[in-house]
C-alpha positions in Angstrom: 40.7 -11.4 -82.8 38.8 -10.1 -79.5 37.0 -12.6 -78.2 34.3 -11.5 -75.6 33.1 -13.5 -73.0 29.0 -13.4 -72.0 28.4 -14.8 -69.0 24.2 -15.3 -69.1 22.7 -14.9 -65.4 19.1 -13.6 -66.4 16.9 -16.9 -65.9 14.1 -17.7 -63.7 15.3 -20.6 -61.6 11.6 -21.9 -61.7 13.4 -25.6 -60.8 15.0 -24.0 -57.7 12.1 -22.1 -56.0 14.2 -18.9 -56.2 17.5 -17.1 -57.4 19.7 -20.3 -57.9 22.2 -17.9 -58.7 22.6 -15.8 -55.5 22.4 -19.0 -53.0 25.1 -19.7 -51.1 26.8 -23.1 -52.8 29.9 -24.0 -50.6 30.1 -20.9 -48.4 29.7 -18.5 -52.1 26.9 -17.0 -53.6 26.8 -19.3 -56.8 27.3 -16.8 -59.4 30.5 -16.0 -57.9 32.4 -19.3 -59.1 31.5 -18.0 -62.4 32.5 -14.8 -62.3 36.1 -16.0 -60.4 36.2 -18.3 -63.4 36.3 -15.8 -66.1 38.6 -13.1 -64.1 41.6 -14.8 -65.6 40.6 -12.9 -68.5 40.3 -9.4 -66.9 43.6 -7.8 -67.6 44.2 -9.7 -71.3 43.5 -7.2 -74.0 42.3 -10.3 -76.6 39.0 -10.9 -74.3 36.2 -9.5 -72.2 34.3 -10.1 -69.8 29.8 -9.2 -70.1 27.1 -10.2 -67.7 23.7 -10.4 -68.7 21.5 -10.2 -65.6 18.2 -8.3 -64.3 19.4 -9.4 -60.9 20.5 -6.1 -58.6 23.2 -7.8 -56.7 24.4 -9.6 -59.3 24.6 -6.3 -61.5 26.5 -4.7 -58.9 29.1 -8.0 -58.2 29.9 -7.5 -62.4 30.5 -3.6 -62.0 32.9 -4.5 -59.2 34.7 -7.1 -61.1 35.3 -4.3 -63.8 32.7 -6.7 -66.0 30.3 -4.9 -68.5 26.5 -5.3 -67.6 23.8 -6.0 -70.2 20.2 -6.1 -68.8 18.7 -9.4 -69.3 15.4 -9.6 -70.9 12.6 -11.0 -68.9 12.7 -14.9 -68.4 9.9 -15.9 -69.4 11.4 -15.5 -72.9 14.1 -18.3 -72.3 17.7 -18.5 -72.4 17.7 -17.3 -76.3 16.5 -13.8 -75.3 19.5 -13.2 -72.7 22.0 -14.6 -75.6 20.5 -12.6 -78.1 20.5 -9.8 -75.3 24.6 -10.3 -75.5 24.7 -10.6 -79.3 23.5 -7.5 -79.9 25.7 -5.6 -77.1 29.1 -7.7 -78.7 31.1 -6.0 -81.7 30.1 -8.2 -84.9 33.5 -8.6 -85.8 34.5 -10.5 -82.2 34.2 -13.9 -81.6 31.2 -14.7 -78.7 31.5 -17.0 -76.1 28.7 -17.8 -74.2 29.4 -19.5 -70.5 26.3 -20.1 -67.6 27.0 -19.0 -64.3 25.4 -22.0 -62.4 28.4 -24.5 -63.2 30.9 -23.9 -59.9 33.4 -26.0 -60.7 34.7 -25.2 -63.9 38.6 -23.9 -63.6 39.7 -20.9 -65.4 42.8 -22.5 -67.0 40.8 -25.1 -68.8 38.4 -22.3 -70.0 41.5 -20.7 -71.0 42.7 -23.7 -72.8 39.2 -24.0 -74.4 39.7 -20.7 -76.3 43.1 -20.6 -77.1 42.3 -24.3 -78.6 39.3 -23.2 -80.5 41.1 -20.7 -82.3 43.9 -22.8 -83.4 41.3 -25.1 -85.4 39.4 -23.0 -87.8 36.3 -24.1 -86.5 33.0 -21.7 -86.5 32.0 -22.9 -83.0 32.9 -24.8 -80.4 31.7 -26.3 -76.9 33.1 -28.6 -74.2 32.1 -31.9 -73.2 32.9 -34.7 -71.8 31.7 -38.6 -72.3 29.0 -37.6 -75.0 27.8 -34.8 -72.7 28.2 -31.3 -73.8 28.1 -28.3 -71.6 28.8 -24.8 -71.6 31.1 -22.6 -72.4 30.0 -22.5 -75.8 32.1 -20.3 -78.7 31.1 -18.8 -82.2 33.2 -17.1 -84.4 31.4 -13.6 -85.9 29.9 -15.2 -88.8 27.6 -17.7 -86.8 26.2 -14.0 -85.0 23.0 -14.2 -87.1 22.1 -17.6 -86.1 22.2 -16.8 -82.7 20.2 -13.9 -83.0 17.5 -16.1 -84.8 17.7 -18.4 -81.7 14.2 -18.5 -79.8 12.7 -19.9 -76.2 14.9 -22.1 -74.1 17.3 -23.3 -76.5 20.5 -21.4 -76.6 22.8 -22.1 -79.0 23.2 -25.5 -78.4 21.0 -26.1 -81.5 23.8 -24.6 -83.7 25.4 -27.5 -83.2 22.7 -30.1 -84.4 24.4 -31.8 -87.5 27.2 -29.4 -87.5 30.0 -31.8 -86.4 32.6 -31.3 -89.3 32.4 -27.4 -88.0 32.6 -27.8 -84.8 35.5 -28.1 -82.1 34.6 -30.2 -79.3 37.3 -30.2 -76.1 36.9 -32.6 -73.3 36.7 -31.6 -70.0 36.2 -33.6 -66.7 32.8 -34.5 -66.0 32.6 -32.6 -62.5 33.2 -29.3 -64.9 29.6 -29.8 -66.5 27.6 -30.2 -63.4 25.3 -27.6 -63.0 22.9 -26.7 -60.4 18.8 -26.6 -61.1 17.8 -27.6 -57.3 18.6 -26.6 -53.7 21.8 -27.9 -52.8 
């Protein structure tokens, strides 16, 4: 089964006091590491890669990548409205996996891992974590699509997981993986 990859890049960065996401973070615009993160799947015919973004460079960076763009909804309507935004561009019968492009150091082999692990264990949905902390990526098999287009205001679909331990896959991480970045650095 296709599983296609949304990387969401459409927020406000109202904690940063501008475009998180375009500032520089270790000599690299920050959106980069994502999008180097998920290139490992570029050339395997069982993913693909999405951006959803209202940002101009951004845009541009995923056309250049080879990376479908899906115009992000304004942010004001919260996180829900760009995952919903990459919902409804995803063929129902794929699996969705959601990843945020402000978390630099996560390595595309472990995200790799991550998949390939979540579809051995015939869970619904699955997320990373590490020490009781869970972080994005985040990954739904098609029949969970519904929910996340119900999801509303800042709470992506992190609330799918509320009480849904028994159909859930969890896979630990290092802790540096789910550091993410919501002031100047």
């Amino acid at each position: 089964m296709i599983t296609e990859i949304i990387l969401l890049a459409g927020g406000a960065s109202r904690r940063f006091n501008g475009n998180k996401l375009t500032a520089e973070f270790k000599g690299k615009k920050l959106f980069l590491y994502a999008f180097d993160t998920v290139s490992i799947f570029k050339n395997n015919p069982d993913y693909s890669v999405s951006v959803v973004t209202s940002n101009k460079e951004i845009a541009e960076k995923a056309e250049e990548y080879g990376y479908k763009v899906i115009d992000a909804p304004p942010p004001v309507e919260g996180i829900a409205a760009s995952v919903r935004a990459g919902v409804n561009s995803a063929n129902p019968n794929h699996i969705l996996c959601f990843f945020v492009c402000d978390q630099p150091h996560f390595e595309s082999n472990i995200f790799l891992e991550f998949l390939e692990n979540f579809k051995k264990s015939g869970k619904i949905m699955g997320r990373v974590c590490c020490e009781g902390c869970f972080g994005s990526p985040t990954v739904f098999m098609p029949s969970e699509r519904s929910k996340l287009l119900e999801l509303c205001g800042d709470c992506g679909g992190k609330i799918l997981f509320k009480n849904n331990d028994e159909t859930a896959f969890f896979y630990n991480v290092p802790k540096i993986f789910l550091i993410d970045y919501d002031t100047i650095f």
